[in-house]
N, CA, C and O atoms as CSV, one atom per row, in Angstrom:
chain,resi,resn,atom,element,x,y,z
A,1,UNK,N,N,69.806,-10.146,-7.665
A,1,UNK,CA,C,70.300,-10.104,-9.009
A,1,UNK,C,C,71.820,-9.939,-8.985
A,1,UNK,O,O,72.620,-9.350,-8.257
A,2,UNK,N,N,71.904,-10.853,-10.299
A,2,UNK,CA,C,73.835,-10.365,-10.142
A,2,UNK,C,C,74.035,-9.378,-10.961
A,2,UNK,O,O,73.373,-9.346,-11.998
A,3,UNK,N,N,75.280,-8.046,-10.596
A,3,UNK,CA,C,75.250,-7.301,-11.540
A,3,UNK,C,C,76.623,-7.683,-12.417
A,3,UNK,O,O,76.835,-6.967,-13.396
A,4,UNK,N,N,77.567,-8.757,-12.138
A,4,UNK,CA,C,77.948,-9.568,-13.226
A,4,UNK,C,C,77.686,-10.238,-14.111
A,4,UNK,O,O,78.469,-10.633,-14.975
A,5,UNK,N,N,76.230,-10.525,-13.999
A,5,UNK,CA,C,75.961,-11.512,-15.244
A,5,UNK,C,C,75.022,-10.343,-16.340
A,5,UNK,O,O,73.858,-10.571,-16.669
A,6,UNK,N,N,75.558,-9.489,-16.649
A,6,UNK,CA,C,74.648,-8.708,-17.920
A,6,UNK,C,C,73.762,-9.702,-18.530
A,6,UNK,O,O,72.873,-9.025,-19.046
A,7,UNK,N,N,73.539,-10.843,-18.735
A,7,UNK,CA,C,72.539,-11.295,-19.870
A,7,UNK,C,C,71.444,-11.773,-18.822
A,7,UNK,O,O,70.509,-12.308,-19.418
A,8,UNK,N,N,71.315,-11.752,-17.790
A,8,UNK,CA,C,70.459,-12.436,-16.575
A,8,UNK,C,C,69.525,-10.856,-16.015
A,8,UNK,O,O,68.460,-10.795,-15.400
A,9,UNK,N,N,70.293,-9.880,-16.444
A,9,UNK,CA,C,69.525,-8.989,-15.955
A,9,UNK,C,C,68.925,-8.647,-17.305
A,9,UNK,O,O,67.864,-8.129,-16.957
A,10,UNK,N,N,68.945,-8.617,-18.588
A,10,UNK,CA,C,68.275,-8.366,-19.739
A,10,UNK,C,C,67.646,-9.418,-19.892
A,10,UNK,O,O,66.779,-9.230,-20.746
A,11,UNK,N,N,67.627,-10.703,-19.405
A,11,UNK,CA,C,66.795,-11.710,-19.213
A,11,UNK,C,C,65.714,-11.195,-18.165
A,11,UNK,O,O,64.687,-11.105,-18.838
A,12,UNK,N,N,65.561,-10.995,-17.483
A,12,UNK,CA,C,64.825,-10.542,-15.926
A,12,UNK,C,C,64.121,-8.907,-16.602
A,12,UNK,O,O,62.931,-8.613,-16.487
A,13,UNK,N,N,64.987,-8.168,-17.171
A,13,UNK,CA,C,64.324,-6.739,-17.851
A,13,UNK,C,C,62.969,-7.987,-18.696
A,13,UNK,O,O,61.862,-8.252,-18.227
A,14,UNK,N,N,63.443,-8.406,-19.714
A,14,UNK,CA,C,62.791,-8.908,-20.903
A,14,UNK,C,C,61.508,-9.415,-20.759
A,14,UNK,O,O,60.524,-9.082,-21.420
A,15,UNK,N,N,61.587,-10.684,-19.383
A,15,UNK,CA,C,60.524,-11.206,-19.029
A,15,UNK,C,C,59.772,-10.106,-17.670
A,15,UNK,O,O,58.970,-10.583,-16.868
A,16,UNK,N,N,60.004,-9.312,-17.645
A,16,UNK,CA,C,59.390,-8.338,-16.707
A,16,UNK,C,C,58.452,-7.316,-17.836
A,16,UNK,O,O,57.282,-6.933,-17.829
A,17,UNK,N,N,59.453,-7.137,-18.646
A,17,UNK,CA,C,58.087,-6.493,-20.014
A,17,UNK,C,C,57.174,-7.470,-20.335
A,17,UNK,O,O,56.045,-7.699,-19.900
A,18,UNK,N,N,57.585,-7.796,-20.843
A,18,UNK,CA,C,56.087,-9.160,-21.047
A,18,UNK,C,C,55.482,-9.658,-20.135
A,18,UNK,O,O,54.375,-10.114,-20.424
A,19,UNK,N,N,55.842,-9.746,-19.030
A,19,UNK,CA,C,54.691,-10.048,-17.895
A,19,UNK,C,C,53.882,-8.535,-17.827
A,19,UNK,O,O,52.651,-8.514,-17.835
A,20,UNK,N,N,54.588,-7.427,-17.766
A,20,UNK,CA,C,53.903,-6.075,-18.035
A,20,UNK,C,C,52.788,-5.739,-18.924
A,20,UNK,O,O,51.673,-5.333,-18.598
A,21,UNK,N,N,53.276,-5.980,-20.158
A,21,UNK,CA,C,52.715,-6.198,-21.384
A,21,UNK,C,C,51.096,-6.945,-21.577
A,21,UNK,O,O,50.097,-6.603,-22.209
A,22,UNK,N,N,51.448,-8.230,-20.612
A,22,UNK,CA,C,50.332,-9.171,-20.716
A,22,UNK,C,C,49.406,-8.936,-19.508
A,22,UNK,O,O,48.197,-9.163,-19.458
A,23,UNK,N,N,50.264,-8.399,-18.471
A,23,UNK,CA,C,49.111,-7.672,-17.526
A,23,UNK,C,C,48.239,-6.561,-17.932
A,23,UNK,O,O,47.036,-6.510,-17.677
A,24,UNK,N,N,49.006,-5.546,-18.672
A,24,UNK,CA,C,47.935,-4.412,-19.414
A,24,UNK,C,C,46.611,-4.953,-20.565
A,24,UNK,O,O,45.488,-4.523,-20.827
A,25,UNK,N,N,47.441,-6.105,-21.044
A,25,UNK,CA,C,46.250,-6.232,-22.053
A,25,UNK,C,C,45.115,-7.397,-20.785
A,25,UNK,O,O,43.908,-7.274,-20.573
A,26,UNK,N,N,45.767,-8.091,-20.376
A,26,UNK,CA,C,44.626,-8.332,-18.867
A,26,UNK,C,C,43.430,-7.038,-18.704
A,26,UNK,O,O,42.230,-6.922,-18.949
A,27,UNK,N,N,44.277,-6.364,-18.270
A,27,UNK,CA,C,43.626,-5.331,-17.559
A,27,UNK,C,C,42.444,-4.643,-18.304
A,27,UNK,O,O,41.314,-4.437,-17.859
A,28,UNK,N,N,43.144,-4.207,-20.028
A,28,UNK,CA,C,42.532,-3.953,-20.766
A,28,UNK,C,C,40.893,-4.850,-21.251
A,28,UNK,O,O,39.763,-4.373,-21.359
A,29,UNK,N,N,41.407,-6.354,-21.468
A,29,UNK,CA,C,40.435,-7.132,-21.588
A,29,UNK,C,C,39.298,-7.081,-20.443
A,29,UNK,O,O,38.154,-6.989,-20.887
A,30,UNK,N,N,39.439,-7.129,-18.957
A,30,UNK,CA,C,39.076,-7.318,-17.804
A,30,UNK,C,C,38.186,-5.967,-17.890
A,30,UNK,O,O,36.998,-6.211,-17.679
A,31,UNK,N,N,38.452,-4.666,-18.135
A,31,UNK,CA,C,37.618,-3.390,-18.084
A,31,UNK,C,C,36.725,-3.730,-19.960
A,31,UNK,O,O,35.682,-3.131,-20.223
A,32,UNK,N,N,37.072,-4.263,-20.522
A,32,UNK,CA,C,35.964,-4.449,-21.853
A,32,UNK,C,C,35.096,-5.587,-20.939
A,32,UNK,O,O,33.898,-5.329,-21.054
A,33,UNK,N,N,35.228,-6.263,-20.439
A,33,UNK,CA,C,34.403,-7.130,-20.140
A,33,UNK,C,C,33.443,-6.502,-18.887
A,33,UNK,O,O,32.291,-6.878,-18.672
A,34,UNK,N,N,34.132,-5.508,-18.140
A,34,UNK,CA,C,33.032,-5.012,-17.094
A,34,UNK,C,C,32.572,-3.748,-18.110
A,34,UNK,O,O,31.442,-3.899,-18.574
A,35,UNK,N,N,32.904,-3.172,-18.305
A,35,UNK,CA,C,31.938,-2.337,-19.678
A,35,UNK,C,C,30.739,-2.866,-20.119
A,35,UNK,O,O,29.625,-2.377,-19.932
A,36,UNK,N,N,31.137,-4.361,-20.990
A,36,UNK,CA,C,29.987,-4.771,-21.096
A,36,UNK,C,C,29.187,-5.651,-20.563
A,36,UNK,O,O,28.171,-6.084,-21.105
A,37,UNK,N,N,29.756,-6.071,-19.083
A,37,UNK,CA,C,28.464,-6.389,-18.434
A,37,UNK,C,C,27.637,-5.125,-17.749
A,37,UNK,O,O,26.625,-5.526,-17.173
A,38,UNK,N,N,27.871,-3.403,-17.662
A,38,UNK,CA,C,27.578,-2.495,-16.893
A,38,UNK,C,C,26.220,-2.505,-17.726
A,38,UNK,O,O,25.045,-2.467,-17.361
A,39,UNK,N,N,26.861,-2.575,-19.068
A,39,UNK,CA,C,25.938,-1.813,-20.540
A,39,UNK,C,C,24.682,-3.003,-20.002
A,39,UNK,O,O,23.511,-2.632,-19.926
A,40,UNK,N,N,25.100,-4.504,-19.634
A,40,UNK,CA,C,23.683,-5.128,-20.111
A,40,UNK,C,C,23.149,-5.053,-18.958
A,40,UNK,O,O,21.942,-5.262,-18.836
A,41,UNK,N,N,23.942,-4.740,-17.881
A,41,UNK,CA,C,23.202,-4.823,-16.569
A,41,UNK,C,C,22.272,-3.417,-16.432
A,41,UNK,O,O,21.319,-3.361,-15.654
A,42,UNK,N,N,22.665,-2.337,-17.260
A,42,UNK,CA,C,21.560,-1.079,-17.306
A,42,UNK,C,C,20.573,-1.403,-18.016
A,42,UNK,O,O,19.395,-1.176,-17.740
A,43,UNK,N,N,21.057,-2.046,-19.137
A,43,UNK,CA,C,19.589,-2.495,-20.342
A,43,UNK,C,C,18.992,-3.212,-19.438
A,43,UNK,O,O,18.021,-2.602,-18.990
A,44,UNK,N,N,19.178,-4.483,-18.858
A,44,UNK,CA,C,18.419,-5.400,-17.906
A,44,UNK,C,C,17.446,-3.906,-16.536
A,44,UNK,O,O,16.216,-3.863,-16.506
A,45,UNK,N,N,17.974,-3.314,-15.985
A,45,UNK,CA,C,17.722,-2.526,-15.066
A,45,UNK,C,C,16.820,-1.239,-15.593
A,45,UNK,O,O,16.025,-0.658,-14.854
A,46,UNK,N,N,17.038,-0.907,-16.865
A,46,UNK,CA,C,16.278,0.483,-17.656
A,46,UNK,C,C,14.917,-0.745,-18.421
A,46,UNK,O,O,13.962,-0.152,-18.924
A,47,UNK,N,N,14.873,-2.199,-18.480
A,47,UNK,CA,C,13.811,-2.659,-19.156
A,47,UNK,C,C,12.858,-3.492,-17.821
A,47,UNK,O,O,11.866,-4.193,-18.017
A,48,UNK,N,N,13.410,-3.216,-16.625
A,48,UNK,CA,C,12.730,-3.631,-15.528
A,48,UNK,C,C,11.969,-2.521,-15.023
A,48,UNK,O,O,10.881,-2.552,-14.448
A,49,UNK,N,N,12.725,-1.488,-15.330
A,49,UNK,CA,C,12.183,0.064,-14.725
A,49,UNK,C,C,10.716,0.032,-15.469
A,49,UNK,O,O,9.592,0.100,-14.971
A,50,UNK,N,N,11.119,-0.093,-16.804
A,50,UNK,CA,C,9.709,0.743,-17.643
A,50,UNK,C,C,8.700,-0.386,-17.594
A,50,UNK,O,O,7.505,-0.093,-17.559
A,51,UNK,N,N,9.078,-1.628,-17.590
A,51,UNK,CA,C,7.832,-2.351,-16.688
A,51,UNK,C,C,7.406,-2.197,-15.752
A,51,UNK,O,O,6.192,-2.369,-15.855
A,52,UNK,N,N,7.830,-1.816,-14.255
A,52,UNK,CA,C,7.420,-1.750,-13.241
A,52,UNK,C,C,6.616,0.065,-13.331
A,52,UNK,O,O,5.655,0.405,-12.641
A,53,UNK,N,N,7.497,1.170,-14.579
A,53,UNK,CA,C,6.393,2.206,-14.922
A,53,UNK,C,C,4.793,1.405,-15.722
A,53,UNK,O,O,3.638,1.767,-15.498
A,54,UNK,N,N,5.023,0.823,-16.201
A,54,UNK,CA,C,3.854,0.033,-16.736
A,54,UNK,C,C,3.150,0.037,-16.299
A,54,UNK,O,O,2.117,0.654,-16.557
A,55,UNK,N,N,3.523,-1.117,-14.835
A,55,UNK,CA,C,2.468,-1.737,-14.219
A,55,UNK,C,C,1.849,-0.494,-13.515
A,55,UNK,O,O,0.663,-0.269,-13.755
A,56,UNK,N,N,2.314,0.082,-12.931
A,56,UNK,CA,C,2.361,1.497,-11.793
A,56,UNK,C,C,1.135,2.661,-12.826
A,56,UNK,O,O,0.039,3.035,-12.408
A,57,UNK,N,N,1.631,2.951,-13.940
A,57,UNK,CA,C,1.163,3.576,-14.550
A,57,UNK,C,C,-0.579,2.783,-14.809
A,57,UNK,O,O,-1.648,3.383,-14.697
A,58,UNK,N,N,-0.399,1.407,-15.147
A,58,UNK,CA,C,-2.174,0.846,-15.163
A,58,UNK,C,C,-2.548,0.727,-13.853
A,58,UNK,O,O,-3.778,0.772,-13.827
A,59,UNK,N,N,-2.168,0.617,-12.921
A,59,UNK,CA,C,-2.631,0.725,-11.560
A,59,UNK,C,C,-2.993,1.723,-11.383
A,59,UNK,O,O,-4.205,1.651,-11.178
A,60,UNK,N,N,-2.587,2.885,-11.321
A,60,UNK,CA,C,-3.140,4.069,-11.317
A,60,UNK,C,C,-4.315,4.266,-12.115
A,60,UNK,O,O,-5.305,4.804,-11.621
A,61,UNK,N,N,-4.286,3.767,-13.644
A,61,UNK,CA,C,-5.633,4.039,-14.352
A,61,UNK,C,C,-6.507,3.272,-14.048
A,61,UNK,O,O,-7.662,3.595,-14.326
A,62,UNK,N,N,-6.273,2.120,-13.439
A,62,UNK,CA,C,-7.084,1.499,-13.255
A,62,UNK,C,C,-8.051,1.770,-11.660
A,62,UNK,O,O,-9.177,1.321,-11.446
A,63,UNK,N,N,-7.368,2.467,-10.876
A,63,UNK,CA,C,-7.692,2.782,-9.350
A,63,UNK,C,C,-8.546,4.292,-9.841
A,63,UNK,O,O,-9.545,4.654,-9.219
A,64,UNK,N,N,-7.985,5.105,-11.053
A,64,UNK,CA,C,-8.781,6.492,-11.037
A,64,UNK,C,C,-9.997,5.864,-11.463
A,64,UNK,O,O,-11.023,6.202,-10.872
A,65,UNK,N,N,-10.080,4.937,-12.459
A,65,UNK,CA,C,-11.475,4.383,-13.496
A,65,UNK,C,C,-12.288,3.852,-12.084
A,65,UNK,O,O,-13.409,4.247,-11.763
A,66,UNK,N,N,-11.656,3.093,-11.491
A,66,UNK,CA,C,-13.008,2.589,-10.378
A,66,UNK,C,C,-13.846,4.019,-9.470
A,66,UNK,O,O,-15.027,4.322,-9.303
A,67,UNK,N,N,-12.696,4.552,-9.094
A,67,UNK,CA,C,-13.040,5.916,-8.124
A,67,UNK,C,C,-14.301,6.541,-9.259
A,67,UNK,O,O,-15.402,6.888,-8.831
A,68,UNK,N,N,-13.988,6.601,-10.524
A,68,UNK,CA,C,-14.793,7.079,-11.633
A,68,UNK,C,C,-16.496,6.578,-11.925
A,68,UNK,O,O,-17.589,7.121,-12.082
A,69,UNK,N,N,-15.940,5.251,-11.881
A,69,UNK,CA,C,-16.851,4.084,-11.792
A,69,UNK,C,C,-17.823,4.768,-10.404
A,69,UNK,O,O,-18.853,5.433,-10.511
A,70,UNK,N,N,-17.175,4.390,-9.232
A,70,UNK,CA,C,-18.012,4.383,-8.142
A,70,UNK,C,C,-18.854,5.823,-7.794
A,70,UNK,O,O,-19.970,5.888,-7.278
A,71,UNK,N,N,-17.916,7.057,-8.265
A,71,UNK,CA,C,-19.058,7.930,-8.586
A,71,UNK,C,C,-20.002,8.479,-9.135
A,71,UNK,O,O,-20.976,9.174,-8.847
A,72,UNK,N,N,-19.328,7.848,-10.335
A,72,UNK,CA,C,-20.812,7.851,-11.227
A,72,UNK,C,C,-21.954,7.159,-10.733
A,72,UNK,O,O,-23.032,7.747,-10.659
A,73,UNK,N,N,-21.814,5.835,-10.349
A,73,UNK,CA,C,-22.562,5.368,-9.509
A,73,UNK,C,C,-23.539,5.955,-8.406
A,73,UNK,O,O,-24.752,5.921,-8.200
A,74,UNK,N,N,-22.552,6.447,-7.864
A,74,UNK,CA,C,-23.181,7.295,-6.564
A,74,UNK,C,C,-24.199,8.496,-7.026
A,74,UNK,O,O,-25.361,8.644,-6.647
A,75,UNK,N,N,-23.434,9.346,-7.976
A,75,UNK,CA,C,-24.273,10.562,-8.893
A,75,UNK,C,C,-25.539,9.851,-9.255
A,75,UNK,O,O,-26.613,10.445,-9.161
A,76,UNK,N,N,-25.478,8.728,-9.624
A,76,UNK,CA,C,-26.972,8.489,-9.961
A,76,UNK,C,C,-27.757,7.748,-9.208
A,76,UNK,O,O,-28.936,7.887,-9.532
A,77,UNK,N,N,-27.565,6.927,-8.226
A,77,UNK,CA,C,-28.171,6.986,-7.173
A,77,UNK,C,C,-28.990,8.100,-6.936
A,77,UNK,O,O,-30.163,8.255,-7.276
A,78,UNK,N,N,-28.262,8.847,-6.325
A,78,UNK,CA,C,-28.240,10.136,-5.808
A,78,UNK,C,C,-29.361,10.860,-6.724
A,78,UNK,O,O,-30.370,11.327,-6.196
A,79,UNK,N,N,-29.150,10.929,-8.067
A,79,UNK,CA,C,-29.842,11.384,-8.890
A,79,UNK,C,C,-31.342,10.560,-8.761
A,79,UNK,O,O,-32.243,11.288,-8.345
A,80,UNK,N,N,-31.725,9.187,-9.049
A,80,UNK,CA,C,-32.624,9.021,-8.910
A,80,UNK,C,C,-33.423,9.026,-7.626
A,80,UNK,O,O,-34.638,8.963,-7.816
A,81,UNK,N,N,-33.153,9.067,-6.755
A,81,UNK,CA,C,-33.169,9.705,-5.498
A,81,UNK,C,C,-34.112,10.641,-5.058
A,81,UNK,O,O,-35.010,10.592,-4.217
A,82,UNK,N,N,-33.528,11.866,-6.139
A,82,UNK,CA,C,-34.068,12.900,-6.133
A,82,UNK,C,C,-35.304,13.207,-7.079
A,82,UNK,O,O,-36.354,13.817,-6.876
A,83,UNK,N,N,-34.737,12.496,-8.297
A,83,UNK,CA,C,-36.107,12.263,-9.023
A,83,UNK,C,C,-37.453,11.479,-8.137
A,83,UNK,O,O,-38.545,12.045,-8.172
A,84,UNK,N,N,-37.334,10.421,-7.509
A,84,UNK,CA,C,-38.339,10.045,-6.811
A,84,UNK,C,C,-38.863,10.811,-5.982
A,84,UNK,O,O,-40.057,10.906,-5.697
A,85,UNK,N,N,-37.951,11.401,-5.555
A,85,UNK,CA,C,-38.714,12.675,-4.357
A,85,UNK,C,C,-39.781,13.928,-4.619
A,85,UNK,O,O,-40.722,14.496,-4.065
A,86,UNK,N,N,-38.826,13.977,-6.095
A,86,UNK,CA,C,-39.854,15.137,-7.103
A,86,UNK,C,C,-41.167,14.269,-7.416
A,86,UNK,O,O,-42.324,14.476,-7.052
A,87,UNK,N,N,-40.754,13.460,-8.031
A,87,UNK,CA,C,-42.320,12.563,-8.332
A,87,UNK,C,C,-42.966,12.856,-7.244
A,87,UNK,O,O,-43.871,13.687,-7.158
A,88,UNK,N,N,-42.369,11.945,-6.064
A,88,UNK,CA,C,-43.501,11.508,-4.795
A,88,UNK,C,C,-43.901,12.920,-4.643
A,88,UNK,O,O,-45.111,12.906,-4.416
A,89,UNK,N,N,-43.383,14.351,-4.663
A,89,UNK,CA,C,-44.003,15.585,-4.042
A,89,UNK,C,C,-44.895,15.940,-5.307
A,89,UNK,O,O,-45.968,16.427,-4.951
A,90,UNK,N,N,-44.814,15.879,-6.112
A,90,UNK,CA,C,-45.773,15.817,-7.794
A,90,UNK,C,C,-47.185,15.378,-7.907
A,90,UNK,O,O,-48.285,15.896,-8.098
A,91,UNK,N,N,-46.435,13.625,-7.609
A,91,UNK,CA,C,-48.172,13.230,-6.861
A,91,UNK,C,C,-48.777,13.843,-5.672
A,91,UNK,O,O,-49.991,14.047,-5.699
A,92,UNK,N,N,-48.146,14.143,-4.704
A,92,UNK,CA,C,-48.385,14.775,-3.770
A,92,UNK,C,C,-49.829,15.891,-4.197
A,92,UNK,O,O,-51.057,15.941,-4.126
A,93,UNK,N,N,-48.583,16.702,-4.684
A,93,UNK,CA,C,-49.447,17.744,-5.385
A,93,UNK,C,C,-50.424,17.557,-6.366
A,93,UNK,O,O,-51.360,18.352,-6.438
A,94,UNK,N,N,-50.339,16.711,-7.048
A,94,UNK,CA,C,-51.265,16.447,-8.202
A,94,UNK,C,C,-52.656,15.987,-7.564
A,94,UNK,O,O,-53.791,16.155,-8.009
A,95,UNK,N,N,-52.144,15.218,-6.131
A,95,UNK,CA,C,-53.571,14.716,-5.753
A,95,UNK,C,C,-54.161,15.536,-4.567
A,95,UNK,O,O,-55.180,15.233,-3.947
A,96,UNK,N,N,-53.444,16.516,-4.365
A,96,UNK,CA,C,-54.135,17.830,-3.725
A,96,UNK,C,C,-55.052,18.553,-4.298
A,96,UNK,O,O,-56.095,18.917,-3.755
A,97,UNK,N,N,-54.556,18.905,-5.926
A,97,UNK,CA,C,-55.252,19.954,-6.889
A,97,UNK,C,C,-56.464,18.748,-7.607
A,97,UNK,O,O,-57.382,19.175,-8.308
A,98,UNK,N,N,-56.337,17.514,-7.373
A,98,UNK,CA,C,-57.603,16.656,-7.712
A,98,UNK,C,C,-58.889,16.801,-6.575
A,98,UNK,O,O,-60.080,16.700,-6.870
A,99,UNK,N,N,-58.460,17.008,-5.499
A,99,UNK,CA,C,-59.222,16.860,-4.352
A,99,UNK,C,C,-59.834,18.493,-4.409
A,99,UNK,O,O,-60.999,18.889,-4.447
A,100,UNK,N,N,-58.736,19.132,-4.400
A,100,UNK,CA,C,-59.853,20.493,-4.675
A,100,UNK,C,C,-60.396,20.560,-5.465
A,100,UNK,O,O,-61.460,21.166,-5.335
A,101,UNK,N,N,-60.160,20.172,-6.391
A,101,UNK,CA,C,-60.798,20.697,-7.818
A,101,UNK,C,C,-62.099,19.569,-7.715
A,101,UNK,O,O,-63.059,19.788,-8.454
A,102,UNK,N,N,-62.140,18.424,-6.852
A,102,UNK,CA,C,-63.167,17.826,-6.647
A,102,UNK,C,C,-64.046,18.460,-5.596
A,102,UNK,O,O,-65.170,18.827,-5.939
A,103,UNK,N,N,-63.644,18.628,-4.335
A,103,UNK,CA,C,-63.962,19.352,-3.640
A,103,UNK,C,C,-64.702,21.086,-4.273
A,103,UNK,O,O,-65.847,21.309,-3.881
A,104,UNK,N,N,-64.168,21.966,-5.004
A,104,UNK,CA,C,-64.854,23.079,-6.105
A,104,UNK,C,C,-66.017,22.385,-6.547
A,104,UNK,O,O,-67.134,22.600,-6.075
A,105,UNK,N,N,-65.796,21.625,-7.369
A,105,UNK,CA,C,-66.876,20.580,-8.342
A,105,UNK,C,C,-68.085,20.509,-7.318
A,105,UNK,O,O,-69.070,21.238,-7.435
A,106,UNK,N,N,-67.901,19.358,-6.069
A,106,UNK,CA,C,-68.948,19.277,-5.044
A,106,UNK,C,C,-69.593,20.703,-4.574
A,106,UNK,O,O,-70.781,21.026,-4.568
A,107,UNK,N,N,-68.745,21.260,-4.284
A,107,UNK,CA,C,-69.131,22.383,-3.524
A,107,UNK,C,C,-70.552,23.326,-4.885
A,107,UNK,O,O,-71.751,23.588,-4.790
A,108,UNK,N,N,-69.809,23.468,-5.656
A,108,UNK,CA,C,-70.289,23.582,-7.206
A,108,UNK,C,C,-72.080,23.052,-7.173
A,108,UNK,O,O,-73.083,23.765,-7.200
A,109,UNK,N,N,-71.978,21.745,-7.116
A,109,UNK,CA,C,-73.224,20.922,-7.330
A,109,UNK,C,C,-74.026,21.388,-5.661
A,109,UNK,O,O,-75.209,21.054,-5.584
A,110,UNK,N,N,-73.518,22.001,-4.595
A,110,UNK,CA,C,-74.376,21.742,-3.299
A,110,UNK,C,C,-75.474,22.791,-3.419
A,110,UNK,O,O,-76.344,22.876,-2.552
């Protein structure tokens, strides 16, 4: 720079503010614009989340309902199971107390 020419250095000040000037509002514009891509990139990221809670969340109900499913299942199995066993020892018995009580009867008539 010359420091004889005063109007070359208020020329050089002048266009150094305004390149200043237009870099801040750059800058300014440049941070509104990552602002709002942060904002949509969380909305995008907070509406992926609560789907993937969704899915996670019916997977789970859906894995307790079978476990639910399959024991109930099993309980009654199990249950009739036992009912047959009572029967079969029922008849068992029922045709024990026929046989004596036939057997009494015979004995009865000898």
């Amino acid at each position: 720079m010359s420091e004889n020419n005063p109007g070359v250095n208020v020329k050089l000040v002048i266009k150094f503010e305004k390149e200043f000037k237009s870099l801040i509002s750059d800058i300014a514009e440049d941070s509104k614009k990552i602002l709002s891509l942060a904002d949509s990139s969380y909305a995008a990221l907070k509406d992926e989340a609560e789907k993937r809670f969704s899915e996670i969340q019916s997977n789970i109900d859906n894995d307790k309902k079978a476990i639910l499913d399959d024991m109930r299942k099993e309980y009654a199995l199990d249950r009739e199971k036992k009912i047959l066993a009572i029967k079969s020892a029922g008849e068992k018995n029922l045709n024990k107390a026929v046989d004596i009580l036939l057997d009494s009867v015979l004995g009865a008539f000898k």
